[in-house]
N, C-alpha and C positions, 0 to 999 in steps of 0.2 A: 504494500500500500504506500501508496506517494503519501509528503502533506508537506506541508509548508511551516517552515521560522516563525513566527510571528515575534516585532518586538517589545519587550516588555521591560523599559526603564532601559538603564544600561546593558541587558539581560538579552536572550531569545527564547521561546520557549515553542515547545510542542503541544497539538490540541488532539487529544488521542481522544478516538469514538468510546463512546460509553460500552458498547457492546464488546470491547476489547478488553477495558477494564473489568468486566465481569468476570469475561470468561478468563483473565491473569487473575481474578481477587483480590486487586491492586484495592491497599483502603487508601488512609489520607496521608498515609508516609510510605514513600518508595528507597530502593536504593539504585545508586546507580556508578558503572564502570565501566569502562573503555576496553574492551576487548579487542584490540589492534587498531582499525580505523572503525569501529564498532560502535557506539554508546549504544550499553543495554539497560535497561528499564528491567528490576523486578521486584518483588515484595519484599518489605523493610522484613527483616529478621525481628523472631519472634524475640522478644527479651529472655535471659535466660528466669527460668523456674517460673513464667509466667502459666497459671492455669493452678498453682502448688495453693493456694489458698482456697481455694473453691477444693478441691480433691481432698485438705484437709477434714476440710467443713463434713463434705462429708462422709470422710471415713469413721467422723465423731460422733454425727449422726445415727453410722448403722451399729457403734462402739468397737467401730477395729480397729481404733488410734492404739494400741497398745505394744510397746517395746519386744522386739524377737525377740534379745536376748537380755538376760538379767545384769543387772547396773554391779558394777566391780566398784568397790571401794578401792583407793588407793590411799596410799602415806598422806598425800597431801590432803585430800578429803577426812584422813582420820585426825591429822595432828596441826596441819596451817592453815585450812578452812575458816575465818570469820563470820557466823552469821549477824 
């Protein structure tokens, strides 16, 4: 697909069809890089451990929040601990 520069300030930018966006799942943040003579457009990176608060929720919810393995005391917890 052709399009055109358009200028915007000191800027140029591209007017991508909506139906393009859809179907990449482009939201309001993209990323973008130069792949030789290339610029590519694609979806901003998910942040890491994004989705870990909801999954918390509810693992709490159905009560399977609970430790595999059992909690080790060490020195420090028995003798330098402050509470």
């Amino acid at each position: 697909m052709k399009a055109r520069l358009v200028r915007i300030g000191n800027s140029r930018g591209v007017r991508i069809p909506k139906s393009m966006i859809e179907e990449a799942d482009l939201g309001e943040e993209i990323q973008l890089h130069l792949r030789g003579d290339e610029i590519v457009i694609s979806k901003a990176a998910t942040p890491p451990r994004a989705g870990w608060a909801l999954a918390a929720k509810r693992l709490a919810s159905r009560d399977e929040d609970v430790l595999l393995d059992q909690p080790i005391s060490t020195h420090f917890d028995r003798e330098e601990w402050k509470w």
